[in-house]
N, CA, C and O atoms as a MOPAC input file, in Angstrom:
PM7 MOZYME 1SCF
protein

 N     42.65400 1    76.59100 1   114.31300 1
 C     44.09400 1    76.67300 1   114.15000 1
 C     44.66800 1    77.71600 1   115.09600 1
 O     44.26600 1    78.83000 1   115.43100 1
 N     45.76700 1    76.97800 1   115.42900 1
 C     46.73000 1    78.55200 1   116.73000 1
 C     47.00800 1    79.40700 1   115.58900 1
 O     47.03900 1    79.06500 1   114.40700 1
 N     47.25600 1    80.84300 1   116.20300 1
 C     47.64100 1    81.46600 1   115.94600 1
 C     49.61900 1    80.97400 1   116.10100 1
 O     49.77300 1    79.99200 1   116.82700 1
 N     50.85500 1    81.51800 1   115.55300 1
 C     51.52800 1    81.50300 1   115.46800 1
 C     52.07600 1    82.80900 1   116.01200 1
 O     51.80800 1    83.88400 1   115.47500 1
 N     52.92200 1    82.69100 1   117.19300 1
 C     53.31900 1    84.29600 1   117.61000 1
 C     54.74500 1    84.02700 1   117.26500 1
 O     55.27900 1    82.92700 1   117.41100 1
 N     55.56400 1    85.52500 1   116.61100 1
 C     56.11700 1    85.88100 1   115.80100 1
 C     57.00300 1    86.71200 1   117.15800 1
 O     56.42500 1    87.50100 1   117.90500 1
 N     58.56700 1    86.34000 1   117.29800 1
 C     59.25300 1    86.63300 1   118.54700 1
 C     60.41400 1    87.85000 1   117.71800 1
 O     60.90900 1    87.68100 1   116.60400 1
 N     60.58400 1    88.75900 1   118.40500 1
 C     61.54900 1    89.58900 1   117.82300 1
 C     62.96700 1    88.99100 1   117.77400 1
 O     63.42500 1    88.34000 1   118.71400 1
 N     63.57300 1    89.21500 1   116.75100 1
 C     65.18800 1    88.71500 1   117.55600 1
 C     65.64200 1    89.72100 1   117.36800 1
 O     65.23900 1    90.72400 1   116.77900 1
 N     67.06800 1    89.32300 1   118.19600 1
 C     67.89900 1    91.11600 1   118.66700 1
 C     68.56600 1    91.14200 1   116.92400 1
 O     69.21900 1    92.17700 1   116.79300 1
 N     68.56200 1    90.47800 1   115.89900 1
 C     69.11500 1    90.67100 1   114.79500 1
 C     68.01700 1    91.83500 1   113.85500 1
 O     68.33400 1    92.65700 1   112.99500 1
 N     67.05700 1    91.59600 1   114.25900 1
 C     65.78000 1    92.17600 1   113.50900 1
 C     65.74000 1    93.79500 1   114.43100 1
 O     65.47900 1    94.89400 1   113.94300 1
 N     66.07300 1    93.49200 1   115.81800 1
 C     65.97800 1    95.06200 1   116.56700 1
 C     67.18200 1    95.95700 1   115.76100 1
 O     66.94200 1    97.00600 1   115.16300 1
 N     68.46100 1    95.35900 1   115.86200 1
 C     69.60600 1    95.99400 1   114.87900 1
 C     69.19400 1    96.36500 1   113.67900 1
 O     69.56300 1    97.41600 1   113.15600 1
 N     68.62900 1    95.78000 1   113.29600 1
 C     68.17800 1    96.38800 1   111.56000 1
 C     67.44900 1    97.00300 1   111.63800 1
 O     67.42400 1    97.74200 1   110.65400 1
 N     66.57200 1    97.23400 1   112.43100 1
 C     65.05700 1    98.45100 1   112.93600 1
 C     66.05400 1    99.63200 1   113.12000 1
 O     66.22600 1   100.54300 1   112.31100 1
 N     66.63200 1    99.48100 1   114.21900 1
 C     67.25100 1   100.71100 1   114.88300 1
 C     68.11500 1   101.20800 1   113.27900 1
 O     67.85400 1   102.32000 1   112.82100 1
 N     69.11300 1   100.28500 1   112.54000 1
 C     69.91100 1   100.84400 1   111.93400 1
 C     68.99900 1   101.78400 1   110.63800 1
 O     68.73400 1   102.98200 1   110.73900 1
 N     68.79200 1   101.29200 1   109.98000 1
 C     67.16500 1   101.06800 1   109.32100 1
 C     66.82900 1   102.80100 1   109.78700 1
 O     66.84600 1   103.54300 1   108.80400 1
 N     66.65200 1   103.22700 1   110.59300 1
 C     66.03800 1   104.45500 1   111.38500 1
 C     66.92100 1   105.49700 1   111.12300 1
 O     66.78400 1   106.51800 1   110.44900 1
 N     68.12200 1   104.93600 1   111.96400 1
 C     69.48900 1   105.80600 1   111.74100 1
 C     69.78100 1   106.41300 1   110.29000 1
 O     69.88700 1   107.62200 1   110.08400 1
 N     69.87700 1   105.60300 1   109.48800 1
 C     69.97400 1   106.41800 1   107.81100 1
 C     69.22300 1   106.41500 1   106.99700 1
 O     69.50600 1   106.51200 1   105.80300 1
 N     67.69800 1   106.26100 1   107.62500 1
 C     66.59100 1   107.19900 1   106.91300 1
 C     66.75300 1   108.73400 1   107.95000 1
 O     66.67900 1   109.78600 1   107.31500 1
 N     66.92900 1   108.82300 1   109.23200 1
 C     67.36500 1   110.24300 1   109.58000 1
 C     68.78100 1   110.85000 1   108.95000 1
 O     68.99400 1   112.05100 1   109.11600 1
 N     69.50100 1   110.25200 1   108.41800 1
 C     70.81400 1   111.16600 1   107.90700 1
 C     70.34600 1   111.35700 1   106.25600 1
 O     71.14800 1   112.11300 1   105.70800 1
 N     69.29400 1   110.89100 1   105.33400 1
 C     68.75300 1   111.30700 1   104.93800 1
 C     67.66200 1   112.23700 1   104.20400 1
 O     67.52300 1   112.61700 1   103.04100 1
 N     67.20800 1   112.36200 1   104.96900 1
 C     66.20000 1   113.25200 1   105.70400 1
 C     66.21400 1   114.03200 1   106.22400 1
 O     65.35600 1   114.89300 1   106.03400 1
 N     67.20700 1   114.19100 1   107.19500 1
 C     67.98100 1   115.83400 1   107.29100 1
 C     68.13900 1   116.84100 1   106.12500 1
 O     67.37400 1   117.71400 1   105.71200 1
 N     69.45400 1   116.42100 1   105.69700 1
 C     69.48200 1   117.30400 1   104.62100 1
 C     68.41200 1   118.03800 1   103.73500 1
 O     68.54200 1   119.18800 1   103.31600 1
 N     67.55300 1   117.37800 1   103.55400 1
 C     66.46900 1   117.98000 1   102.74100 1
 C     65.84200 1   118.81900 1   104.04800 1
 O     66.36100 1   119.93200 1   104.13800 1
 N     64.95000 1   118.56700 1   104.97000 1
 C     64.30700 1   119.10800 1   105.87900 1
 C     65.47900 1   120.30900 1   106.02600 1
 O     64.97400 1   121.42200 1   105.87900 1
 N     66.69700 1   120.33300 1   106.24000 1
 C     67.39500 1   121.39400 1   106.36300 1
 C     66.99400 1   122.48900 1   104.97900 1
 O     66.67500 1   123.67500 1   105.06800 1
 N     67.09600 1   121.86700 1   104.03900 1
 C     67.23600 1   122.54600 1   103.18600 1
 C     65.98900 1   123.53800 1   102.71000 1
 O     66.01700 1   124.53400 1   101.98700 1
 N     64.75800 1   122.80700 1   103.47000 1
 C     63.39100 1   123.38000 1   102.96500 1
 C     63.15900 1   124.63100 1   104.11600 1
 O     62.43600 1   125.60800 1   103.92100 1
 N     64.09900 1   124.31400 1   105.60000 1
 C     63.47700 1   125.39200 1   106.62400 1
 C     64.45200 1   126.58300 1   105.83400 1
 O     63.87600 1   127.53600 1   105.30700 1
 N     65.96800 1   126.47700 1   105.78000 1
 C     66.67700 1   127.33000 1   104.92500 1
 C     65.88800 1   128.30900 1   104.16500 1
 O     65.89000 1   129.51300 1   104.42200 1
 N     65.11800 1   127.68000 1   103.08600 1
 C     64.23200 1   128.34800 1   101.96700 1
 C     63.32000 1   129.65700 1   102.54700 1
 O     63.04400 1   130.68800 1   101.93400 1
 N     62.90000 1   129.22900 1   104.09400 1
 C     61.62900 1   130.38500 1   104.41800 1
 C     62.66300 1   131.04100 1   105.29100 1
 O     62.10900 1   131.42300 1   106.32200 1
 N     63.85200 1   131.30100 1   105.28600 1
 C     64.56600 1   132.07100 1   106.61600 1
 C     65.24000 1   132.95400 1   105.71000 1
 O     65.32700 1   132.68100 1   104.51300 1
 N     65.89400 1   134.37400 1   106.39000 1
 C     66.29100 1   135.31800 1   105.64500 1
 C     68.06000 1   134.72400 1   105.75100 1
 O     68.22600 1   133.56800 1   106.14000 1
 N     69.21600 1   135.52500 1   105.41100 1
 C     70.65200 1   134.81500 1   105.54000 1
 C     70.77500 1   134.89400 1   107.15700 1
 O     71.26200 1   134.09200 1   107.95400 1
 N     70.12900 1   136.20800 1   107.35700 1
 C     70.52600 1   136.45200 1   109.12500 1
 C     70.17000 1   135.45200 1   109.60300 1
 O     71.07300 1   134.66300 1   109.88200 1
 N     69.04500 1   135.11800 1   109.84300 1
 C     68.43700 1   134.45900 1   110.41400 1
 C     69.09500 1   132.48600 1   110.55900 1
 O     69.04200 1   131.70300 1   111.50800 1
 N     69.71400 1   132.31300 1   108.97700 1
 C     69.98100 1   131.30200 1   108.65800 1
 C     71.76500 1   130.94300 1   109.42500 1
 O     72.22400 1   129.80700 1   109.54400 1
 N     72.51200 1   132.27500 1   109.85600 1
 C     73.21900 1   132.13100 1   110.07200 1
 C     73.25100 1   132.49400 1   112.13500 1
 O     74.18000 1   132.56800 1   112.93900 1
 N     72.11600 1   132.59500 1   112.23800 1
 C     71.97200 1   133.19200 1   113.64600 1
 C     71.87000 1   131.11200 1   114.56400 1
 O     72.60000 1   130.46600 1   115.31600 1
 N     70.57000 1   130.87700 1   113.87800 1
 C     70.58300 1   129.28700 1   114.28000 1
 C     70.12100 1   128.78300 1   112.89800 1
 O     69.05800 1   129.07300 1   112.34900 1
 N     71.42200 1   127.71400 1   112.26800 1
 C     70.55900 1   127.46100 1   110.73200 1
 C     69.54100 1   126.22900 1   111.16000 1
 O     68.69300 1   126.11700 1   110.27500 1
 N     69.33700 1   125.24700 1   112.24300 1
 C     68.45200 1   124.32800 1   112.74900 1
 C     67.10700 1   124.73300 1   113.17700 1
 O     66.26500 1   123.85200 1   113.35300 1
 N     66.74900 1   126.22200 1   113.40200 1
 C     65.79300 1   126.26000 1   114.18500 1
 C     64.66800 1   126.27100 1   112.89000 1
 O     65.01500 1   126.37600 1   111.71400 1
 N     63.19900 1   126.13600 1   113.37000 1
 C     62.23300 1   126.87000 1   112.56400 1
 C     62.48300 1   127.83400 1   112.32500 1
 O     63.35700 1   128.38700 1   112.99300 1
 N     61.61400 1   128.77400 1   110.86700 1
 C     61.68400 1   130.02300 1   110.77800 1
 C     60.59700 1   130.34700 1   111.87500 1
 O     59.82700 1   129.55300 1   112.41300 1
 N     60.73000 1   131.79700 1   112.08900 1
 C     59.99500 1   132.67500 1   112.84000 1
 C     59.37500 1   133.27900 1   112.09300 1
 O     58.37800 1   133.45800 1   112.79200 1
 N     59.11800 1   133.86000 1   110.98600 1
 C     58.52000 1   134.47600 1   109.67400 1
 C     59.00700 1   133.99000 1   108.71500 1
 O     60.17900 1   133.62800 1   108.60300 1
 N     57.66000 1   133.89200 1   107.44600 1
 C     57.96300 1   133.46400 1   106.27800 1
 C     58.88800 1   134.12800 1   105.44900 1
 O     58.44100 1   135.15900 1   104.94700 1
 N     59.81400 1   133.89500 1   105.21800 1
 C     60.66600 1   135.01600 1   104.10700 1
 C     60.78700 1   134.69100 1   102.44500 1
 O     61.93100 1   134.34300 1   102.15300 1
 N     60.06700 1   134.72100 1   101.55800 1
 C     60.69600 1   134.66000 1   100.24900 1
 C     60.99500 1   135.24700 1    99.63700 1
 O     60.49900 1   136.35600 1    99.43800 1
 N     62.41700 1   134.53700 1    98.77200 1
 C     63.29300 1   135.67900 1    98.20600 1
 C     62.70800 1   135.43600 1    96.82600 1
 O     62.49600 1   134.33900 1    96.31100 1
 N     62.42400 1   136.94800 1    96.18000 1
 C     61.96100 1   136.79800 1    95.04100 1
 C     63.01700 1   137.47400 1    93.88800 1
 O     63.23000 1   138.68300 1    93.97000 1
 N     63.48000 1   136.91700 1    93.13100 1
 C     64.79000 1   137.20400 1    92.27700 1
 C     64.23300 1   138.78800 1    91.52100 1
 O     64.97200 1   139.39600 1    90.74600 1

């Protein structure tokens, strides 16, 4: 038996790409929210996107 090859259509690339797009606007927020957690305020307000540079936890 052939194999059956399976052709992309540009309807299926749109839904990939979109599909991508708001699992990243998703997914931000949290990832923002977890580097936040190890950064001091300075730090958070110097670049709030970057990695921390040292671990910081605030202990109440």
């Amino acid at each position: 038996m052939e194999r059956a090859v399976k052709r992309l259509r540009p309807s299926h690339i749109i839904l990939f790409v979109c599909t991508i797009l708001l699992a990243v606007l998703f997914v931000y927020p949290i990832f923002f929210a977890l580097m936040s957690a190890f950064k001091s305020n300075g730090d958070i307000l110097k670049d709030p996107v970057a990695l921390p540079a040292s671990l910081y936890l605030r202990i109440l």
